[in-house]
Backbone and ligand atoms as CSV (ligand in chain L), in Angstrom:
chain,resi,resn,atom,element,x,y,z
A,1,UNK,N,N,94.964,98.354,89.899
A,1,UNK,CA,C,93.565,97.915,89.663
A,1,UNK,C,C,92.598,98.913,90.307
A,2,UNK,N,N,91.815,99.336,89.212
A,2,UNK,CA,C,90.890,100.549,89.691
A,2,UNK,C,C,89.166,99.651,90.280
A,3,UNK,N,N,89.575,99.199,91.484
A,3,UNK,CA,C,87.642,98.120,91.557
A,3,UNK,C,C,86.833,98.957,91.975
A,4,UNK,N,N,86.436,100.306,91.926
A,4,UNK,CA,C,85.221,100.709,91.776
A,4,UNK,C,C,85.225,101.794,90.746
A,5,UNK,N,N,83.868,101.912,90.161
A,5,UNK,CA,C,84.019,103.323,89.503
A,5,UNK,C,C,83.064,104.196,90.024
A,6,UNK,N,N,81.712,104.377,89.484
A,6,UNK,CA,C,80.395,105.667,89.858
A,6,UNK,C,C,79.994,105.234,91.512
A,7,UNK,N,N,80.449,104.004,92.294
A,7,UNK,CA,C,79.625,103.734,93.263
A,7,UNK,C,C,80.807,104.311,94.536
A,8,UNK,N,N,81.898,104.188,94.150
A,8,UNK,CA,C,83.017,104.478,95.235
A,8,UNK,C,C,82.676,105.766,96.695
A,9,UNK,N,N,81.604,106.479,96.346
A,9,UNK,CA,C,80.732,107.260,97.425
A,9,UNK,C,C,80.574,106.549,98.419
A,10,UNK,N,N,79.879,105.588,98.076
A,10,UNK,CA,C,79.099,104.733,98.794
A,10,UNK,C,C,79.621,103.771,100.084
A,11,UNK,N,N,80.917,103.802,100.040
A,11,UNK,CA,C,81.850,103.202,101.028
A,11,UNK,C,C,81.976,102.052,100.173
A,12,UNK,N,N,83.065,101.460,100.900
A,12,UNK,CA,C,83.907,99.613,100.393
A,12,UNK,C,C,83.366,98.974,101.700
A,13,UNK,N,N,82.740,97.959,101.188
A,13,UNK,CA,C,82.898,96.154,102.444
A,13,UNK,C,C,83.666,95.068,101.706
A,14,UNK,N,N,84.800,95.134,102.815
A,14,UNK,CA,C,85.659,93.412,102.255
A,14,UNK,C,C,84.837,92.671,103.461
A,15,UNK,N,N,84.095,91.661,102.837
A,15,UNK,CA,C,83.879,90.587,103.697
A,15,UNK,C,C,85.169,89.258,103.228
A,16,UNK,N,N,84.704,88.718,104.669
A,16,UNK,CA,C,86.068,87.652,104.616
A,16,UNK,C,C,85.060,86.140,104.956
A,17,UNK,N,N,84.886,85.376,103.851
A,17,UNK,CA,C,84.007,84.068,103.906
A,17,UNK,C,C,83.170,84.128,103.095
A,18,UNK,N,N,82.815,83.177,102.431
A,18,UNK,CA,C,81.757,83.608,101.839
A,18,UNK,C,C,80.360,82.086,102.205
A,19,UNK,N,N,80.467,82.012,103.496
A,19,UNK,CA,C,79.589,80.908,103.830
A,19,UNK,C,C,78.137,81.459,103.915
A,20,UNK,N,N,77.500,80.690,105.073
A,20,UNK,CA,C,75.963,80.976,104.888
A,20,UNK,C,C,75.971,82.749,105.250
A,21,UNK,N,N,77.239,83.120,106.178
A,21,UNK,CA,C,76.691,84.383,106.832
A,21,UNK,C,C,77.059,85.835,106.296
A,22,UNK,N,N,78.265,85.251,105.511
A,22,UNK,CA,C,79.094,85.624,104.644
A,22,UNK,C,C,78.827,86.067,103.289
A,23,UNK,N,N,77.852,85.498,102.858
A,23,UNK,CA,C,76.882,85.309,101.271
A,23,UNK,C,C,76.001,86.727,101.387
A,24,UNK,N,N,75.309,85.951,102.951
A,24,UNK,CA,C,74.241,86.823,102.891
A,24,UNK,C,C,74.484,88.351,103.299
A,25,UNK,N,N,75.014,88.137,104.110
A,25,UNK,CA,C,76.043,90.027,103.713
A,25,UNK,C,C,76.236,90.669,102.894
A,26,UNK,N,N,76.787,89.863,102.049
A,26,UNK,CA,C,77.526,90.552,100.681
A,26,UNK,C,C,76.387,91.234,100.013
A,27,UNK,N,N,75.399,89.806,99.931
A,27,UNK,CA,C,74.042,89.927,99.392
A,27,UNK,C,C,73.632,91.175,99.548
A,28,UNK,N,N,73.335,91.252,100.854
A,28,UNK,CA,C,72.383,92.732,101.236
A,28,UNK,C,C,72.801,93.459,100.804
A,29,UNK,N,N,74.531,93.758,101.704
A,29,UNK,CA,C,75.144,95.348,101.438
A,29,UNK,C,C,75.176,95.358,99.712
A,30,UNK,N,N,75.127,94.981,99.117
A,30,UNK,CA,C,75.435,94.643,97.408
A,30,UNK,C,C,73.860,95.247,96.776
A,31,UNK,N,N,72.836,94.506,97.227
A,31,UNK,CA,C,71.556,95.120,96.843
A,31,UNK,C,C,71.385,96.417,97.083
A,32,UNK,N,N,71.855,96.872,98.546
A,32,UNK,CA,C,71.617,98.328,99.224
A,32,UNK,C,C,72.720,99.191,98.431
A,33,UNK,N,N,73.123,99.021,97.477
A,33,UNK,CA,C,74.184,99.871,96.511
A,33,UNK,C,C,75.088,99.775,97.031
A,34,UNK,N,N,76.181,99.454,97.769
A,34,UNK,CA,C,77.125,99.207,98.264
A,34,UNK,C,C,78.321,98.200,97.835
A,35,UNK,N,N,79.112,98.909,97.624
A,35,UNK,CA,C,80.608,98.244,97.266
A,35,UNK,C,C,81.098,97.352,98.132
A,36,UNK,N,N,80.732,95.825,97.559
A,36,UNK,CA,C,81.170,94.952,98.352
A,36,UNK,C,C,82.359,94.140,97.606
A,37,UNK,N,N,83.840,93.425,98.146
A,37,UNK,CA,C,84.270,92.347,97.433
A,37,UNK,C,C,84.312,91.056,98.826
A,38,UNK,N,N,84.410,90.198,98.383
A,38,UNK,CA,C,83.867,88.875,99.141
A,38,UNK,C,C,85.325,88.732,98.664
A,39,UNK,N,N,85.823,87.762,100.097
A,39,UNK,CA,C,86.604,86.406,99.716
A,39,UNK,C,C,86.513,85.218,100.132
A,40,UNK,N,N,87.250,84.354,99.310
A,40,UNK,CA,C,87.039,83.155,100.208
A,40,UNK,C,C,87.970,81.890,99.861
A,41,UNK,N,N,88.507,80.903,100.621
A,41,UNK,CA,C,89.466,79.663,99.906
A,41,UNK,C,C,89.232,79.135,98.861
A,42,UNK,N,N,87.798,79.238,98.944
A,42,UNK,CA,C,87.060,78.036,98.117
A,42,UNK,C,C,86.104,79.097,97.290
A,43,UNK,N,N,86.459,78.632,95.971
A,43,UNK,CA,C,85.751,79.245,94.956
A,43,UNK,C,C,84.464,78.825,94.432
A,44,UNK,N,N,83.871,77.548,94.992
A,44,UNK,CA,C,82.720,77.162,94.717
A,44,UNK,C,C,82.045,78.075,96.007
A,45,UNK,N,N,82.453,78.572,96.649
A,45,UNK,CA,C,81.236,79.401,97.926
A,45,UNK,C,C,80.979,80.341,97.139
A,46,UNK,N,N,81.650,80.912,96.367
A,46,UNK,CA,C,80.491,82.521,95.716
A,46,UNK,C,C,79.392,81.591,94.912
A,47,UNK,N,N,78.654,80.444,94.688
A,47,UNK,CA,C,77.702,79.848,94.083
A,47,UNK,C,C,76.810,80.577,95.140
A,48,UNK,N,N,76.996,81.059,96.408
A,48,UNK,CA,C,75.725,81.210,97.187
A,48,UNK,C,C,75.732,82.511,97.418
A,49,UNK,N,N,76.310,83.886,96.306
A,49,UNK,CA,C,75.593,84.963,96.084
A,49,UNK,C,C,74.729,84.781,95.073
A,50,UNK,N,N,73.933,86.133,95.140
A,50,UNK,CA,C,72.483,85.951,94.522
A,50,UNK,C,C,72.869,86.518,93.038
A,51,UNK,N,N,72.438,86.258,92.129
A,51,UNK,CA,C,72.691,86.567,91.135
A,51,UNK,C,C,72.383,88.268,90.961
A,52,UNK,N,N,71.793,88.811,91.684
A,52,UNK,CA,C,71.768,90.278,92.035
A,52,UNK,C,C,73.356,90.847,92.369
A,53,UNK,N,N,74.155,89.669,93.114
A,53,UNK,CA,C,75.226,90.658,93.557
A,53,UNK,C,C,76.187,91.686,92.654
A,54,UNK,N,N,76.386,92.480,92.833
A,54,UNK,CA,C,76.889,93.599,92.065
A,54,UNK,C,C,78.750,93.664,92.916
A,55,UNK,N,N,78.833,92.743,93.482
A,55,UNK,CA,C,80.662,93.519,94.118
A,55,UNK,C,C,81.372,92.197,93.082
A,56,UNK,N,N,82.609,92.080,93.505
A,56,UNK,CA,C,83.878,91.452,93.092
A,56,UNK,C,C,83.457,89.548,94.484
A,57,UNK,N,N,83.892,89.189,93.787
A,57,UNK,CA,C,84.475,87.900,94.518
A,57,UNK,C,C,86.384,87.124,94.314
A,58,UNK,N,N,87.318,87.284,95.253
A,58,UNK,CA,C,88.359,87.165,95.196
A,58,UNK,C,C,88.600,85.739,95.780
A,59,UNK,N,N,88.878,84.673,95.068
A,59,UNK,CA,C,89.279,83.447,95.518
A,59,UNK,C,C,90.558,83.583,96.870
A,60,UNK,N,N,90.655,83.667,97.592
A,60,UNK,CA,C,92.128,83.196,98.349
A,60,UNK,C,C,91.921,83.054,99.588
A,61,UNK,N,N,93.353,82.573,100.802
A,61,UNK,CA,C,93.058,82.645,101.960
A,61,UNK,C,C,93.166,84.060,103.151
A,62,UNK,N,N,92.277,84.041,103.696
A,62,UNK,CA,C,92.392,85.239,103.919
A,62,UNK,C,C,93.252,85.948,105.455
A,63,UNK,N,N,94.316,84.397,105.593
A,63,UNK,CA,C,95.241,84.545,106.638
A,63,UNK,C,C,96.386,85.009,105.440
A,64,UNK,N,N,96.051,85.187,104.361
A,64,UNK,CA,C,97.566,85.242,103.327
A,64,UNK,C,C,97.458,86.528,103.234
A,65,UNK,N,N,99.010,87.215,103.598
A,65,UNK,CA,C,98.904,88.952,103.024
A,65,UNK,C,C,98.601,89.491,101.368
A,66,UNK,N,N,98.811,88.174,100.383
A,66,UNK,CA,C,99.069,88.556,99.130
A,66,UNK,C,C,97.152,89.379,98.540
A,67,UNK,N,N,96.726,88.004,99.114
A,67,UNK,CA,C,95.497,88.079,98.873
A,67,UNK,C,C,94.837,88.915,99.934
A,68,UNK,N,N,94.923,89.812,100.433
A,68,UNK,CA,C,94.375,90.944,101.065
A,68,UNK,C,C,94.631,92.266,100.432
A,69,UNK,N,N,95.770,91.866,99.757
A,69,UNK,CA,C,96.459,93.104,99.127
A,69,UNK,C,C,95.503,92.865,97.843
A,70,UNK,N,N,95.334,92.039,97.295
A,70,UNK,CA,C,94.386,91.579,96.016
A,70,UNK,C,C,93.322,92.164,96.046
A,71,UNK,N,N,92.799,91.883,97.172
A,71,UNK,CA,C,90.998,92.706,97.600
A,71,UNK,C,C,91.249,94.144,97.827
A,72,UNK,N,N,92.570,94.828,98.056
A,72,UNK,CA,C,93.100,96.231,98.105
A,72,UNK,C,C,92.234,96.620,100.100
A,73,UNK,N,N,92.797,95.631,100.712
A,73,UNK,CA,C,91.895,96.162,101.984
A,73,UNK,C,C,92.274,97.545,102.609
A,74,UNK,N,N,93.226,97.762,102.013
A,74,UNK,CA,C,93.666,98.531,102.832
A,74,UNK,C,C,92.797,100.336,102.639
A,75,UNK,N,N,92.181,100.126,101.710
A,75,UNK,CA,C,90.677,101.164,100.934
A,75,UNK,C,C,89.234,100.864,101.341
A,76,UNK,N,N,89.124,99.959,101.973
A,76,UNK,CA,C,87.469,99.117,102.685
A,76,UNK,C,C,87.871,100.278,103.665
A,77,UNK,N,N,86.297,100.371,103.958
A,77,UNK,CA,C,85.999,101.450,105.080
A,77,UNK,C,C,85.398,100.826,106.236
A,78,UNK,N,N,85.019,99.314,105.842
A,78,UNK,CA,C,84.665,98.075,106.680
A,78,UNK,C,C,85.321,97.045,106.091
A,79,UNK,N,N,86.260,95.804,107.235
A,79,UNK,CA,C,86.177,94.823,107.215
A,79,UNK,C,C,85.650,93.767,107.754
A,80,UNK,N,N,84.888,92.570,107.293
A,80,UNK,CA,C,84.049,92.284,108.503
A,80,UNK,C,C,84.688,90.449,108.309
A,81,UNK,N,N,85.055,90.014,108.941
A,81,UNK,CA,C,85.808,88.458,108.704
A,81,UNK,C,C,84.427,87.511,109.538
A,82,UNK,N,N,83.697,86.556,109.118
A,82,UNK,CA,C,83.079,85.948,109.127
A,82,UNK,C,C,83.338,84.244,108.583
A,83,UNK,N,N,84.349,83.977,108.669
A,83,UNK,CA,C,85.105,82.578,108.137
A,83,UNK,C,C,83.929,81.739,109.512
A,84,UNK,N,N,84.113,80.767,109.023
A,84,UNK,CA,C,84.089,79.350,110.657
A,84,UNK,C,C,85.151,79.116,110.955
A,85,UNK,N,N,86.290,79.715,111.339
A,85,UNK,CA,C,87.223,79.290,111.682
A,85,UNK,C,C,87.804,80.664,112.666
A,86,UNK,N,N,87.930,80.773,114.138
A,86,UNK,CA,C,88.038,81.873,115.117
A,86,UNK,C,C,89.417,82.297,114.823
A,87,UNK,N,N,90.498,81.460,114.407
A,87,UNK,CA,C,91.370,81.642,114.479
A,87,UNK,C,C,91.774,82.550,113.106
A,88,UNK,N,N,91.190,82.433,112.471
A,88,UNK,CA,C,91.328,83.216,110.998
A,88,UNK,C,C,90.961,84.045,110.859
A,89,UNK,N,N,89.566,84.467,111.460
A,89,UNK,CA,C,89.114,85.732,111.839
A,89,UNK,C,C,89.660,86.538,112.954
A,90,UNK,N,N,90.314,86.031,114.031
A,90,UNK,CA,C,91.391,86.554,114.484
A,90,UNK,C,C,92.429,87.401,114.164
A,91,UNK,N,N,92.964,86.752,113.180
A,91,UNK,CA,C,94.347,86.392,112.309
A,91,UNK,C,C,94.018,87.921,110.976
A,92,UNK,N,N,92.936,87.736,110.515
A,92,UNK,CA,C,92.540,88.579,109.659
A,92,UNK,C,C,92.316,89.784,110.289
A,93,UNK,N,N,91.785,89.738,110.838
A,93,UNK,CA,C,90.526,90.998,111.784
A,93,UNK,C,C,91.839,91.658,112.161
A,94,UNK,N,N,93.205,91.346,112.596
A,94,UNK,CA,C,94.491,92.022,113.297
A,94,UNK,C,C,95.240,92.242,112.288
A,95,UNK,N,N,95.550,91.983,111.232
A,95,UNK,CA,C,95.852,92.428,109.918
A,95,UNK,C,C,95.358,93.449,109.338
A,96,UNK,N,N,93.855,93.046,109.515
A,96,UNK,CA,C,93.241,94.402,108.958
A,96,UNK,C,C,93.382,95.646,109.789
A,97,UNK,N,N,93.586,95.324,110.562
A,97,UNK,CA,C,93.467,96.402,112.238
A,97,UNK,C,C,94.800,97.258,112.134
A,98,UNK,N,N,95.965,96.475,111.909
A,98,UNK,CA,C,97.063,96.718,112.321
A,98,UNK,C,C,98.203,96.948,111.354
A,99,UNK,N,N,97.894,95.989,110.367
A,99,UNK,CA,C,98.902,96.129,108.912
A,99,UNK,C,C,98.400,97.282,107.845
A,100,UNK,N,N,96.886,97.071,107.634
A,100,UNK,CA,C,95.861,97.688,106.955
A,100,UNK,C,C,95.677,99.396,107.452
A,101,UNK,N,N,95.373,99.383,108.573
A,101,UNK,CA,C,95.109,100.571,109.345
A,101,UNK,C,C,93.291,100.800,109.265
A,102,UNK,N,N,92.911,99.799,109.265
A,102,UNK,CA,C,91.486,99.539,109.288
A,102,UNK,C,C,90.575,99.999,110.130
A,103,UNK,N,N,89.992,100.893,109.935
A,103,UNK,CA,C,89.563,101.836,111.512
A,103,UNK,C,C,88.233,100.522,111.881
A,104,UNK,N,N,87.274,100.558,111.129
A,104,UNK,CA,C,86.253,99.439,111.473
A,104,UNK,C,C,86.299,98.140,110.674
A,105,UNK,N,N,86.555,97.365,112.000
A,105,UNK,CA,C,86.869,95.272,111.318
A,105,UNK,C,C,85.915,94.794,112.685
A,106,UNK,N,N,85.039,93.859,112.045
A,106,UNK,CA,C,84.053,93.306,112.869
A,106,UNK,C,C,84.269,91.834,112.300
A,107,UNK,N,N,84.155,90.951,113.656
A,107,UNK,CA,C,84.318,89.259,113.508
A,107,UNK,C,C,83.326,88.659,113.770
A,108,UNK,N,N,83.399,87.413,113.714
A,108,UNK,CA,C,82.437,87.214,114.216
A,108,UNK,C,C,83.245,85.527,115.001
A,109,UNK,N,N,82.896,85.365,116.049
A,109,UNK,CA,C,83.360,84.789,117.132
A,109,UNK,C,C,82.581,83.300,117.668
A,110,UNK,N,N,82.963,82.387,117.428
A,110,UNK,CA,C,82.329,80.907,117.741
A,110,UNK,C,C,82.347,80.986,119.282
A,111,UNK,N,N,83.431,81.615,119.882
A,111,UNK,CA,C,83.861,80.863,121.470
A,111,UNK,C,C,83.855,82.227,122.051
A,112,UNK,N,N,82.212,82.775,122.962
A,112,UNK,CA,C,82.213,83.771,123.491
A,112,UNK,C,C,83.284,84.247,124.428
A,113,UNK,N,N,84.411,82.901,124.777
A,113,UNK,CA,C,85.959,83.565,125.997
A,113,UNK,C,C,86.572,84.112,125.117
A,114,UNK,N,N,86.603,84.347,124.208
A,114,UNK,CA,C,87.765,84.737,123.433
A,114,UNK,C,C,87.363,86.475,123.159
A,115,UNK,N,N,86.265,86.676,123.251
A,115,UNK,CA,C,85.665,88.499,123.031
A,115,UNK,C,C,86.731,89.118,123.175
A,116,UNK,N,N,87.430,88.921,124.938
A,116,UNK,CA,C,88.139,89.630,125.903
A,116,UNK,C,C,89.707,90.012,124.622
A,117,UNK,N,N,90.074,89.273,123.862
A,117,UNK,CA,C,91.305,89.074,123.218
A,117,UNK,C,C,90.467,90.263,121.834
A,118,UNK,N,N,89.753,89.998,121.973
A,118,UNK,CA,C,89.018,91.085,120.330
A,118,UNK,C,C,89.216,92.021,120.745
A,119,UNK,N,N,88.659,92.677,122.141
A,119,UNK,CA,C,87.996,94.321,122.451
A,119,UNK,C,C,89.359,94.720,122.702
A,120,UNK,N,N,90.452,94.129,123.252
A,120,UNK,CA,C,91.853,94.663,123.449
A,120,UNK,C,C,92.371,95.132,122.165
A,121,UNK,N,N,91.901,94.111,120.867
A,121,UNK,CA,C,92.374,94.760,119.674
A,121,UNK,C,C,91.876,95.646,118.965
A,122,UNK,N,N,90.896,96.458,119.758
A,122,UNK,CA,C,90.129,97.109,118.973
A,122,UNK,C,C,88.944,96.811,118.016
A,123,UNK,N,N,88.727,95.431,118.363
A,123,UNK,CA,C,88.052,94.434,116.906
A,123,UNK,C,C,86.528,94.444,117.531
A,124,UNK,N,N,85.423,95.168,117.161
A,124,UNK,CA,C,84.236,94.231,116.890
A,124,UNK,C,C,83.752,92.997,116.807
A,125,UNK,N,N,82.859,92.344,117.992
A,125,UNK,CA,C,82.641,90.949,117.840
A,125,UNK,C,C,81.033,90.432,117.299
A,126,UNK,N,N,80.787,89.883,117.036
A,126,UNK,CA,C,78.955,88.912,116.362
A,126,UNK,C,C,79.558,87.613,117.348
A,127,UNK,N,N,78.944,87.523,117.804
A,127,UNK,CA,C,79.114,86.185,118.568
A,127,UNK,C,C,77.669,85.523,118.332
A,128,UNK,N,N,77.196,83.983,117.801
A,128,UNK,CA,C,75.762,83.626,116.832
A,128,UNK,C,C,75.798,82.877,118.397
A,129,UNK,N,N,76.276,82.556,119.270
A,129,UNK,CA,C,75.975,81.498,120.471
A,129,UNK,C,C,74.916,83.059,121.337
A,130,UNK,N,N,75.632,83.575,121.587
A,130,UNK,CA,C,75.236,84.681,122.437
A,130,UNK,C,C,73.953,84.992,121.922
A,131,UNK,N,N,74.132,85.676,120.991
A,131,UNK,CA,C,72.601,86.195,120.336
A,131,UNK,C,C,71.731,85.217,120.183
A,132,UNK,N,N,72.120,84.035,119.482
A,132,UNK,CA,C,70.739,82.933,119.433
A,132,UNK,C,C,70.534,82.833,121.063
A,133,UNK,N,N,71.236,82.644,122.247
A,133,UNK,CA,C,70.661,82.766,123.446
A,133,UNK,C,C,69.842,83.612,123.646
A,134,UNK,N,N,70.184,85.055,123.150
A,134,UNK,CA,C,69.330,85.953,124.117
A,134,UNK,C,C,68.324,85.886,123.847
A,135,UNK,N,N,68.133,85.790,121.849
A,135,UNK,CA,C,66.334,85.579,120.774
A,135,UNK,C,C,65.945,84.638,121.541
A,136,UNK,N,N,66.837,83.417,122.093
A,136,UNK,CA,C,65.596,82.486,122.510
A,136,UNK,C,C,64.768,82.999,123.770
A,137,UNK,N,N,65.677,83.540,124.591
A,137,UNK,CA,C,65.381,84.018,126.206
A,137,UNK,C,C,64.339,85.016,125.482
A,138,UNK,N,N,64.088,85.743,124.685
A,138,UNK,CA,C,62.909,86.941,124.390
A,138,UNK,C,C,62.059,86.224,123.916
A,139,UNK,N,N,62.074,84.927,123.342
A,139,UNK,CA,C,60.963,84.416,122.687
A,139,UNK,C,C,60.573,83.822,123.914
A,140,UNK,N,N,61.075,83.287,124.649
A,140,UNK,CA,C,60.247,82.691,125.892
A,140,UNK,C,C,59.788,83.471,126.910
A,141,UNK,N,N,60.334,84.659,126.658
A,141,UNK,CA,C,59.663,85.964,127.844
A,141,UNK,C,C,58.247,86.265,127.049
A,142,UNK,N,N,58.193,86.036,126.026
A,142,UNK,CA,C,56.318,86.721,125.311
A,142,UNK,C,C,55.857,85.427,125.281
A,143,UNK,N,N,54.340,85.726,125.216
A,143,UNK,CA,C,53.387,84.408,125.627
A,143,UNK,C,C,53.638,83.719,124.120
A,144,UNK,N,N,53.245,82.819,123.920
A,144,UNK,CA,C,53.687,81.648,123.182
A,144,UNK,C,C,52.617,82.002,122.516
A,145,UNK,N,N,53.139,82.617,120.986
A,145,UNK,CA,C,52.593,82.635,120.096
A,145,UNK,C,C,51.696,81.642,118.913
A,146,UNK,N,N,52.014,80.583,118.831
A,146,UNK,CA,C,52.032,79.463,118.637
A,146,UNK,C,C,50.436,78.811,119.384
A,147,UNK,N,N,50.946,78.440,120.684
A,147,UNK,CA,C,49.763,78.077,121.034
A,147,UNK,C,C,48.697,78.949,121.262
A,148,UNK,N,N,48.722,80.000,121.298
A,148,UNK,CA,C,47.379,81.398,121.287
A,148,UNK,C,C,46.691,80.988,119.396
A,149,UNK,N,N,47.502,80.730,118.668
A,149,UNK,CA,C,47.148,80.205,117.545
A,149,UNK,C,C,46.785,79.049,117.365
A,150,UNK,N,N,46.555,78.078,117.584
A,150,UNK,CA,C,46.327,77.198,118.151
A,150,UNK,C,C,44.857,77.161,118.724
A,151,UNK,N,N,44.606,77.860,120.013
A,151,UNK,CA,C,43.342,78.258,120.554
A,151,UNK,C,C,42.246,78.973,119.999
A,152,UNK,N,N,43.026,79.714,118.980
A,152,UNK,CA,C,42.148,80.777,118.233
A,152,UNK,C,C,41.435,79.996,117.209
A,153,UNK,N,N,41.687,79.337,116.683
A,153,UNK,CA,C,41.616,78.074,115.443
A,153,UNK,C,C,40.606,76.825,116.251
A,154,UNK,N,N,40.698,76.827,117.365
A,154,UNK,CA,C,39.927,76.145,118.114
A,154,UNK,C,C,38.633,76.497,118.566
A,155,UNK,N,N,38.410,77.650,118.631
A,155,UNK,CA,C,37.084,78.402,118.919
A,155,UNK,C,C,36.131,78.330,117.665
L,1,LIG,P1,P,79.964,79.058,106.922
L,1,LIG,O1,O,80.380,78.087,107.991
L,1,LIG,O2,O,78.808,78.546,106.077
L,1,LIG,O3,O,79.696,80.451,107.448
L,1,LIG,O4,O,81.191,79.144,105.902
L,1,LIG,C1,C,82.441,79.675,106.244
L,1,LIG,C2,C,83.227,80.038,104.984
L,1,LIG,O5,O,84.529,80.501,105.391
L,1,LIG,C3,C,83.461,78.862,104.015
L,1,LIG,O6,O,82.984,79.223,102.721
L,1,LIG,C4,C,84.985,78.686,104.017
L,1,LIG,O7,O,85.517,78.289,102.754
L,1,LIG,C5,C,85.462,80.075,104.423
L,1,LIG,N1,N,86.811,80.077,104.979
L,1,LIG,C6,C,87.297,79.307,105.996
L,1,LIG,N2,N,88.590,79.567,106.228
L,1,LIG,C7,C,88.967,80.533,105.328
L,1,LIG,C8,C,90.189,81.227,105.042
L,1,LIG,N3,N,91.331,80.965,105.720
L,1,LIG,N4,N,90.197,82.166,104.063
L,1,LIG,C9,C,89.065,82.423,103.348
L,1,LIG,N5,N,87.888,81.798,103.557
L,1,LIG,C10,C,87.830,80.865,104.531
């Protein structure tokens, strides 16, 4: 199976999920010309690419070797596993790492203890607990936008 033709320059993204964070990935890198294929268990989740998307969508699980071999990962120049489930993105992210020979696989991580087990594998982490902490800690370090609006509207 030949899955790209004129765009193959451009690099491959296998994303792994195709949920809220997962969609919207595909989404972008897909708009930005980029060779994306999505997977996912559940074949009703590609309903939440945009009708813009331009990559492949591959139904399967993505702890299964068959269906990795399906998405051809072993040609992605990025894998990025984004499931809700740590253990699958785990599971994947070391497959891709290790079976694949995947130079860059990025996860993304529910349970910030677990990083320590990623960076040993070489794996890239998104951790959404961490970062929504820190946006909030920066939004509360600048004066409160909100109520300066508020005051201004009041004058
Ligand atoms: P969300 O929580 O909105 O980011 O969605 C997570 C997505 O990951 C859902 O669409 C799930 O169907 C998908 N997912 C969960 N486990 C697996 C798996 N083992 N293989 C492929 N996709 C999965």
């Amino acid at each position: 199976m030949e899955l790209w033709g004129k765009k193959t320059d451009r690099g491959y993204t296998v994303v792994i999920g195709c949920g809220r964070l997962g969609a919207n990935l595909a989404n972008t890198l897909s708009d930005g010309g980029g060779n994306v294929l999505i997977i996912d268990k559940n074949k009703d989740a590609f309903r939440k690419l945009s009708p813009s998307f331009g990559g492949l969508a591959v139904t399967g699980d993505a702890t299964d070797l068959s269906a990795l071999r399906e998405a051809q990962i072993n040609k992605a120049d990025v894998v990025v596993a984004v499931t809700n489930d740590d253990n699958v993105n785990i599971m994947a992210a070391q497959l891709a790492r290790e079976m694949f020979q995947n130079r860059r696989v990025i996860a993304r991580l529910y349970d910030p203890e677990r990083e320590c087990v990623y960076r040993e594998l070489g794996i890239d982490t998104i951790c959404p607990a961490v970062l929504s902490a820190q946006e909030i800690a920066r939004i509360l370090s600048e004066p409160d936008a909100a109520e300066e609006r508020v005051r201004e509207s009041s004058i």
